[in-house]
N, CA and C of each residue as an Amber inpcrd file, in Angstrom:
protein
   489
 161.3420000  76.2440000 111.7810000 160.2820000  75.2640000 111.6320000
 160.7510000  74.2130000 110.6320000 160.7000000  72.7180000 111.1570000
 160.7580000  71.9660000 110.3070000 159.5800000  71.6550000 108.7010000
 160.3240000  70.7160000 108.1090000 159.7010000  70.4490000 106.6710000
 157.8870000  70.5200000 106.7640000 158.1570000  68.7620000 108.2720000
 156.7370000  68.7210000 108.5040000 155.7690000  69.8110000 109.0230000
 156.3750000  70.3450000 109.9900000 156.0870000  71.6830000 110.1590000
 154.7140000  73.0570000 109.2660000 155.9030000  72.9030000 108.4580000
 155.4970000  73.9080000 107.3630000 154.3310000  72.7360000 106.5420000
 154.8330000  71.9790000 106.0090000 153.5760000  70.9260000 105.6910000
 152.5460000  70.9360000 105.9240000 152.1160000  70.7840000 107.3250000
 151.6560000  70.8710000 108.3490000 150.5410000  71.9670000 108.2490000
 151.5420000  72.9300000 108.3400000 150.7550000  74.5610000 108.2960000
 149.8610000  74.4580000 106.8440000 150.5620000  73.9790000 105.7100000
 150.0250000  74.5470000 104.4350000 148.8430000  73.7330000 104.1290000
 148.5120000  72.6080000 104.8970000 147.8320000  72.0880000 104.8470000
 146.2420000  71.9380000 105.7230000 146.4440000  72.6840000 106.6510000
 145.7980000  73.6660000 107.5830000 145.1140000  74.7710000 106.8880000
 145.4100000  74.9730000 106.6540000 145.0380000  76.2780000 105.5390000
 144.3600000  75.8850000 103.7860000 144.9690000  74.9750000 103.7380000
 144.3530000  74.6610000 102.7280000 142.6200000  74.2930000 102.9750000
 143.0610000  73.4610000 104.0190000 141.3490000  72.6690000 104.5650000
 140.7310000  73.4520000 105.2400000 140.9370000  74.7350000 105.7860000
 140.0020000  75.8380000 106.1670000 139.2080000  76.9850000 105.2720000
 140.6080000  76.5990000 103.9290000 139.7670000  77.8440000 102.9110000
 138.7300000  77.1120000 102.4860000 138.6000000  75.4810000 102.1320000
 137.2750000  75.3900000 101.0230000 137.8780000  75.2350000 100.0800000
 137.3330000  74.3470000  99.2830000 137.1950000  74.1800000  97.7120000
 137.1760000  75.1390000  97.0030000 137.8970000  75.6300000  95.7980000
 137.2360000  76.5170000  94.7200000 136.0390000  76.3050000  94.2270000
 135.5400000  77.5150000  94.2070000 134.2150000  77.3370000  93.6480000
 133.1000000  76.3750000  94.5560000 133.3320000  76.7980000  95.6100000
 132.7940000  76.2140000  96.0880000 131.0760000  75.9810000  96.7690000
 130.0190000  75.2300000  96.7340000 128.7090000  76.0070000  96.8660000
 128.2150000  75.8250000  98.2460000 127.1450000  76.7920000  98.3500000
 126.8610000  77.1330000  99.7630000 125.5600000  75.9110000  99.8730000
 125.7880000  75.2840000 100.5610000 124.5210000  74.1790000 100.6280000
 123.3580000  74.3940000 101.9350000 123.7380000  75.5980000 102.1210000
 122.8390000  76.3720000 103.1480000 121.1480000  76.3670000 102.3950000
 119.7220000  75.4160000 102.5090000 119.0010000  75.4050000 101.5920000
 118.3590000  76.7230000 101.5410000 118.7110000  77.8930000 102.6960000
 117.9290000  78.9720000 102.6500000 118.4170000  79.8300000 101.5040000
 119.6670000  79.5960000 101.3580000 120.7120000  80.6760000  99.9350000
 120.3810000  80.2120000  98.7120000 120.0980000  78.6980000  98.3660000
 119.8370000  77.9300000  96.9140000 118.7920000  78.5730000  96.2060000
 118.8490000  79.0790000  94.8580000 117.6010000  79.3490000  94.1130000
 116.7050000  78.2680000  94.2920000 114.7390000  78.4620000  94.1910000
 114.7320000  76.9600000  94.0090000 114.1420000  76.2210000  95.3460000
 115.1130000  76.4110000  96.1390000 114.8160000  75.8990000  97.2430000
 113.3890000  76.2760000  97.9450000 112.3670000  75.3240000  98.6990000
 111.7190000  75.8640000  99.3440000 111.2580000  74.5850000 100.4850000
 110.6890000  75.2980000 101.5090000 110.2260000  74.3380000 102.8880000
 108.9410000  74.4400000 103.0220000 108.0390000  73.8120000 102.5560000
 106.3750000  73.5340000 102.3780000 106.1210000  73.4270000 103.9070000
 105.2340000  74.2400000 104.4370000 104.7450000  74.2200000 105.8270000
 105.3930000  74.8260000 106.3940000 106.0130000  74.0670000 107.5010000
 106.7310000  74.7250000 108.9850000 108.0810000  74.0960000 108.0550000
 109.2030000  75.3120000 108.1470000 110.8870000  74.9080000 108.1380000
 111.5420000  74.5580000 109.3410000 112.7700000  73.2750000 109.5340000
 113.0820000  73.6420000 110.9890000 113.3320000  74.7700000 110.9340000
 113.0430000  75.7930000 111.2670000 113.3220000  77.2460000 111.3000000
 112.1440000  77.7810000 112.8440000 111.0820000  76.7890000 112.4010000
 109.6980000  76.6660000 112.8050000 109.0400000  78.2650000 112.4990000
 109.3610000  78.5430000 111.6360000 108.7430000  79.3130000 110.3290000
 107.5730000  78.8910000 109.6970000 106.4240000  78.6410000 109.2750000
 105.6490000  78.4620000 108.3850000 105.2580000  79.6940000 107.1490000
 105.6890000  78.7760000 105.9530000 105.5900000  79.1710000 104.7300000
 104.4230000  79.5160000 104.0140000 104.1530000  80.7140000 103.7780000
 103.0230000  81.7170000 103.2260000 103.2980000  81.7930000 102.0080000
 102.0710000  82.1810000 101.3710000 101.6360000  82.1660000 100.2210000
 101.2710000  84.0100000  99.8670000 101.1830000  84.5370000  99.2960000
 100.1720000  85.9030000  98.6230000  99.0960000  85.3520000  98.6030000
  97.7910000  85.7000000  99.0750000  96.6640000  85.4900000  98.6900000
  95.8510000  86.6320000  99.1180000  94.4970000  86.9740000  98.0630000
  93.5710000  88.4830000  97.9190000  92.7790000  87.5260000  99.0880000
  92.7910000  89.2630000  99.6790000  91.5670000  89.1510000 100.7860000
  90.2730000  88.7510000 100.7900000  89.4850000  88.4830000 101.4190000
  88.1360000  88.3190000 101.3720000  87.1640000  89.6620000 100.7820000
  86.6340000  89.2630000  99.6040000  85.9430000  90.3650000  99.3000000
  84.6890000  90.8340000 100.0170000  84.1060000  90.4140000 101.0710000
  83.2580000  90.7580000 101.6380000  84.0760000  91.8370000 103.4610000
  85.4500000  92.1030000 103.1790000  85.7050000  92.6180000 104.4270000
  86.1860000  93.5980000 104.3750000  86.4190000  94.3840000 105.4880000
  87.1230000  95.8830000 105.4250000  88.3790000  95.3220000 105.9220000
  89.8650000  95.7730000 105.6330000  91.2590000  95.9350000 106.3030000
  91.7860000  96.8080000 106.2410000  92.7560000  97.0810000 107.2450000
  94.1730000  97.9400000 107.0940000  94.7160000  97.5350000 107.0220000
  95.6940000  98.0850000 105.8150000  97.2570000  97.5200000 105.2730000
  98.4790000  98.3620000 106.2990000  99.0780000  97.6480000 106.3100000
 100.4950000  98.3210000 106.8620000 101.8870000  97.6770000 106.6590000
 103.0450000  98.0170000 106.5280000 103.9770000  97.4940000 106.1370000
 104.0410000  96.6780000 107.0590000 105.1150000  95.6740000 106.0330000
 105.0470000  94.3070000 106.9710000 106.0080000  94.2110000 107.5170000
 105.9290000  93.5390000 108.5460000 107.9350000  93.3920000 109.5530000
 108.1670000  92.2980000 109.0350000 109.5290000  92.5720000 109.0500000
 110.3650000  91.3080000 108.8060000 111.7350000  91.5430000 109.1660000
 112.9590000  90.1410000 109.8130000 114.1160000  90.1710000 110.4160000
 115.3580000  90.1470000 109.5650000 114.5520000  89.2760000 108.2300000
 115.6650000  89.1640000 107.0680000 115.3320000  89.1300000 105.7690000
 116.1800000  89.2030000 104.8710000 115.9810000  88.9670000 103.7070000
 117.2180000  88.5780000 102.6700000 116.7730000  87.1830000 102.1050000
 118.1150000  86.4390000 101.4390000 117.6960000  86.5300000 100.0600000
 118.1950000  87.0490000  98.8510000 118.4280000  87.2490000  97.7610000
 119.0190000  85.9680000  97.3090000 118.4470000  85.2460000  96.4010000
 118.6410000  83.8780000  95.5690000 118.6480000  84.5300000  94.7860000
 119.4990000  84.4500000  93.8630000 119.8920000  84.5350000  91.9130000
 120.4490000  83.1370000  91.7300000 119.6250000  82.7360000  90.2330000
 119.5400000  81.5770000  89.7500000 121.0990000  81.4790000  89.4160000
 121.6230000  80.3510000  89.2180000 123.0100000  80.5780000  88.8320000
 123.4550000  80.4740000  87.4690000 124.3250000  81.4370000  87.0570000
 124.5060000  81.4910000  85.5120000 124.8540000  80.3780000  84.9060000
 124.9030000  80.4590000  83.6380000 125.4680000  79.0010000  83.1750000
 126.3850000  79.7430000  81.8980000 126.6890000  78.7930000  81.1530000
 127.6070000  79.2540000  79.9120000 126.4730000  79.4860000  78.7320000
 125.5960000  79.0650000  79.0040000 124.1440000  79.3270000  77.9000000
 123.5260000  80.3590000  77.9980000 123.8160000  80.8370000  79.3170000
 122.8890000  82.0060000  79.8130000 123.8800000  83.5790000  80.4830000
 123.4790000  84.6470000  79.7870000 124.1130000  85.8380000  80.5860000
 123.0660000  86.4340000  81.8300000 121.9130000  85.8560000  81.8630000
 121.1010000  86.5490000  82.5190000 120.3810000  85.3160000  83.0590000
 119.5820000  85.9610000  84.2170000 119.1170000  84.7050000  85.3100000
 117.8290000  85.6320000  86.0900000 116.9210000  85.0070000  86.5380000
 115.9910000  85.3220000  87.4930000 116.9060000  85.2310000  89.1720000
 115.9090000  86.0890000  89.8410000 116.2080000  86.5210000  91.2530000
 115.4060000  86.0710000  92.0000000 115.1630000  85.3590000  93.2850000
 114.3720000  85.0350000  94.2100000 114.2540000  85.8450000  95.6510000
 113.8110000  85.7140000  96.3940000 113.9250000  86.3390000  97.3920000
 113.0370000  85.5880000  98.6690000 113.6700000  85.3000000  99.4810000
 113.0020000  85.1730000 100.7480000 113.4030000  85.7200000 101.9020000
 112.1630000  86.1280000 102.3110000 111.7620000  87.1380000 103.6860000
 111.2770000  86.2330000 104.8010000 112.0920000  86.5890000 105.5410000
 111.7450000  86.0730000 106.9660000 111.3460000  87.5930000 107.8760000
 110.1320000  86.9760000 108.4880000 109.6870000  87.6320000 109.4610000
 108.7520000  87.2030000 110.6130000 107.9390000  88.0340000 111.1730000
 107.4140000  87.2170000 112.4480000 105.6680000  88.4130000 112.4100000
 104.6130000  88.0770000 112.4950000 103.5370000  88.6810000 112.4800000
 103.2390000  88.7940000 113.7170000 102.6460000  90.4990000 114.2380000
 103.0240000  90.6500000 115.4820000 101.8700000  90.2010000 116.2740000
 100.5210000  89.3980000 115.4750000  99.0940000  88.9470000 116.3550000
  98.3040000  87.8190000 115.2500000  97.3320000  87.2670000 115.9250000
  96.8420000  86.1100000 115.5920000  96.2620000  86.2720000 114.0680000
  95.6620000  87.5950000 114.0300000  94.6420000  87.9350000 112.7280000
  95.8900000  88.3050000 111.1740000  96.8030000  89.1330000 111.1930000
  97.8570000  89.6190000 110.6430000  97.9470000  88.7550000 109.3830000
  97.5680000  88.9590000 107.9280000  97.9870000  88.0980000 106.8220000
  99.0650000  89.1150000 105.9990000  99.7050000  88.2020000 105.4380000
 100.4800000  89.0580000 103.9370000  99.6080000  89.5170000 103.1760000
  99.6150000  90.8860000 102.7660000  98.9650000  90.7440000 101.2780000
  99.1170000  90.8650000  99.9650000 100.3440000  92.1360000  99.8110000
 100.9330000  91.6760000  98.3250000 101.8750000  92.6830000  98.6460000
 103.0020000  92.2040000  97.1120000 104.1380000  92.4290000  97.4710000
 104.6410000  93.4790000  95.9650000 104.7500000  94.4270000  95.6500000
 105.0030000  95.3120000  94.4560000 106.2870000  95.8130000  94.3950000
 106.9270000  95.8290000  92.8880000 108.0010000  96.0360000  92.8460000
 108.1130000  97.0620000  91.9880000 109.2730000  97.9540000  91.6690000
 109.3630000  98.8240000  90.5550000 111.4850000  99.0310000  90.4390000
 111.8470000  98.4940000  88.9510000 112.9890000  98.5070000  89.2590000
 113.6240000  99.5600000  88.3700000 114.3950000 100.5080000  88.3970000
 115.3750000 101.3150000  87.7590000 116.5720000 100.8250000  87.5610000
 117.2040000 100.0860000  86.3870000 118.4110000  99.9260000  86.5380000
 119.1490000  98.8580000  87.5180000 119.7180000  99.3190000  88.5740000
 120.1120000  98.1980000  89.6910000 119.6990000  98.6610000  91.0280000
 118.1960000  99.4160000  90.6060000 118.1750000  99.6320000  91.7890000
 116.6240000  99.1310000  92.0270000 115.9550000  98.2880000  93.0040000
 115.0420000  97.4890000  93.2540000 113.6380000  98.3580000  93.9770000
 112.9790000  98.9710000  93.9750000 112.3880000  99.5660000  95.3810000
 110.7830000  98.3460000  95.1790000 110.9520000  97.7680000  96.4630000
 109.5670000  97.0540000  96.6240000 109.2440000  96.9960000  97.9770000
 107.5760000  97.0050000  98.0050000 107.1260000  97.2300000  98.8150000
 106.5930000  95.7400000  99.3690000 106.3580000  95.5040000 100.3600000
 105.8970000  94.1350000 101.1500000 104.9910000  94.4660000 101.7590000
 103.4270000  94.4640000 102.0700000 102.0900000  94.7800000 102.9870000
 101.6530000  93.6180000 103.5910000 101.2010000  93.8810000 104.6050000
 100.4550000  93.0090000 105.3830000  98.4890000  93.5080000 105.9920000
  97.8540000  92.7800000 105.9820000  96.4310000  93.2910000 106.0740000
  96.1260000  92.5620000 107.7570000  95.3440000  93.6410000 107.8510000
  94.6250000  93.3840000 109.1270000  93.2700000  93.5380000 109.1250000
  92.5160000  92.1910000 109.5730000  90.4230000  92.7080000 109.3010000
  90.8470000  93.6270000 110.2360000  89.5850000  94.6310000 109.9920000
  89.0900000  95.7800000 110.8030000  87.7720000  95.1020000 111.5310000
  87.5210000  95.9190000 112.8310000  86.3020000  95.7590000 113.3290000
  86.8800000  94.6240000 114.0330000  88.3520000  93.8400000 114.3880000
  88.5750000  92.3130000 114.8170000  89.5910000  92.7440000 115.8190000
  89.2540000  91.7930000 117.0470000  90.2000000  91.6330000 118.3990000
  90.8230000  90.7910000 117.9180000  92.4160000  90.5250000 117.8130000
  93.1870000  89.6390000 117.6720000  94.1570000  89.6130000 119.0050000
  94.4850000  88.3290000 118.9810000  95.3420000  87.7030000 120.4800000
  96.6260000  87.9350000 119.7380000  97.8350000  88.8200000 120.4940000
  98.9320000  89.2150000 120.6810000  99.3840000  88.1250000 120.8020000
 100.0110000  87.8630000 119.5690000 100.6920000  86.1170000 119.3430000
 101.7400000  86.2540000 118.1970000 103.1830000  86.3440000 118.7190000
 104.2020000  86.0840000 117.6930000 104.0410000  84.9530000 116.8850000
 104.1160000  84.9440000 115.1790000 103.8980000  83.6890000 114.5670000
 104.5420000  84.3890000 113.1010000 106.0580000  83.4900000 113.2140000
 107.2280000  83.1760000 112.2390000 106.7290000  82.9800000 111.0060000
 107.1370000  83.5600000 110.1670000 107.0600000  83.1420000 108.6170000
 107.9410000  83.6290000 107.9720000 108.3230000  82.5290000 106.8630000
 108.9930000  82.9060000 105.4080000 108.3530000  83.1960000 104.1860000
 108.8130000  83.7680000 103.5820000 107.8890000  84.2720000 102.1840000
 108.8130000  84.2390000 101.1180000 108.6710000  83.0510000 100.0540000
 109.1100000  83.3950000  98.7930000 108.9720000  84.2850000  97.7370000
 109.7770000  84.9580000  97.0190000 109.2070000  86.0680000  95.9620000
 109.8500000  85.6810000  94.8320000 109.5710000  86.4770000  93.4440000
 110.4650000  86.4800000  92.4420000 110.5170000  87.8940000  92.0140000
 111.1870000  88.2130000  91.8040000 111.9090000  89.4210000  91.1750000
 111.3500000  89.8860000  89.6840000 111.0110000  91.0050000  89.5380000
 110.7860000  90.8960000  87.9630000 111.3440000  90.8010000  87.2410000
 111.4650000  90.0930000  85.7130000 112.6340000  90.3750000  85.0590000
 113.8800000  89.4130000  85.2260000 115.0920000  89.8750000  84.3550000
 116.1960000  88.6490000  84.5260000 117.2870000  89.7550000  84.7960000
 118.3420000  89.1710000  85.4170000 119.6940000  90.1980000  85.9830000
 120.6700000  89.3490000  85.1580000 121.6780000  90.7380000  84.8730000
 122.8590000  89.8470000  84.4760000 124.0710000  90.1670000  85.4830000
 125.6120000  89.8180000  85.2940000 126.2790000  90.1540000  86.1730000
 126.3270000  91.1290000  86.4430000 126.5120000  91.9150000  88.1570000
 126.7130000  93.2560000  88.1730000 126.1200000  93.3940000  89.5870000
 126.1800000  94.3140000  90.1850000 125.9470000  95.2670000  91.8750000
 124.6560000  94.9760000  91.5620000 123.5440000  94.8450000  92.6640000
 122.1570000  95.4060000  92.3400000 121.9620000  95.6340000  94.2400000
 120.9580000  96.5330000  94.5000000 120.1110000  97.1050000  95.6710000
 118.2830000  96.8900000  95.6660000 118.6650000  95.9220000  96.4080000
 117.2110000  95.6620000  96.6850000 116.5600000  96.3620000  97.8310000
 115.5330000  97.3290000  98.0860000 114.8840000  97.9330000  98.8770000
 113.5550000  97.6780000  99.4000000 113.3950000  97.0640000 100.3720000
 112.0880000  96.2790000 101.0250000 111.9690000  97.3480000 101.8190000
 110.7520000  97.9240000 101.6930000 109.7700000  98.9630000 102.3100000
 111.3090000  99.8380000 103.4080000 111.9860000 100.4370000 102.4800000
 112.8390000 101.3280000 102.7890000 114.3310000 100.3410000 103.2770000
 114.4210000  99.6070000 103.5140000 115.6450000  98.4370000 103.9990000
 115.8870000  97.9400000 103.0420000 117.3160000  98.6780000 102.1780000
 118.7710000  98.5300000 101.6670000 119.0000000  96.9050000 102.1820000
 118.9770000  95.9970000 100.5550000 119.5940000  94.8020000 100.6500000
 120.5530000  94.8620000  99.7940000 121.6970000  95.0600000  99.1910000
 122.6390000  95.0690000  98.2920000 123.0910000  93.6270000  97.7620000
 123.3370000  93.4550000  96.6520000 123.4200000  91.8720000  96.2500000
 124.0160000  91.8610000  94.7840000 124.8480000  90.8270000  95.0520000
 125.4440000  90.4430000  93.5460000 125.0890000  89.1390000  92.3970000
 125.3960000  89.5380000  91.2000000 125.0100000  88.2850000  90.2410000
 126.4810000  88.5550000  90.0720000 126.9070000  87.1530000  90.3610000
 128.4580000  86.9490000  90.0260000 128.9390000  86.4340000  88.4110000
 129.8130000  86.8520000  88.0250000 129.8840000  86.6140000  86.3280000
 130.3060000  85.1370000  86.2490000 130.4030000  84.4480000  85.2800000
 130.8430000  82.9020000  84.9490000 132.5490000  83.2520000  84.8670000
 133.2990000  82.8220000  85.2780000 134.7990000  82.7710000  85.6770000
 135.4560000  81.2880000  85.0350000
């Protein structure tokens, strides 16, 4: 292989790895980030809010397809940072709200629960309808492994150290 050749190649490679340090401008990964209403995702963005005190519901865990772990990003001022979290999922009928979301953490290990309420006594129309849900994490993380557990579903996730 000639000079250009090899040139050629190393330069190929260079422009496929990426920049050092380079950031993910994906707005779903950014701490921070959020899409008020419908995301193109065509997701609409939920809130936590207490039920109506005049009604009966059943709670049941809530479905969901994903879940992306945001940690704020360290700085040289800071060893420790808050965690975000957004859940994507899809509610499986018309009536179906979020209702709250509880956490309890040991160490690096996360276990939280996500519920969803349903009125009782109510016919609801069998209607898929997308949503994202922002959270925050309790507490601040510093670098290191952590396991986040949404109603039994292992998310594993890192706070990367300042380099």
């Amino acid at each position: 292989m000639n000079r250009l050749g090899i040139l050629f190649c190393l330069l190929l490679i260079a422009a496929c790895s990426g920049p050092r340090g380079s950031v993910d401008r994906n707005p779903d990964a950014q701490f921070g980030h959020r899409f008020e209403g419908q995301a193109p995702d065509g997701r609409r963005t939920l809130t936590l809010a207490a039920p109506p005190a005049d009604g009966s519901f059943t709670l049941l865990p809530a479905t969901f397809e994903s879940v992306v772990i945001r940690p704020a990003p360290l700085t040289d001022e800071s060893h420790e940072v808050q965690v975000e979290v957004l859940i994507k999922g899809s509610f499986p009928d018309a009536c179906m709200e979020m209702h709250q979301f509880s956490q309890e953490r040991s160490g690096n290990l996360i276990e939280a629960t996500l519920d969803m309420r349903r009125p009782d006594d109510t016919v609801c129309m069998n209607v898929r309808r997308p949503y994202r849900l922002y959270l925050m994490l309790d507490g601040v993380y510093t670098a290191g492994s952590y396991v986040l557990k949404v109603n039994g579903t292992a998310v594993p996730f890192n706070i990367q150290p300042q380099v």
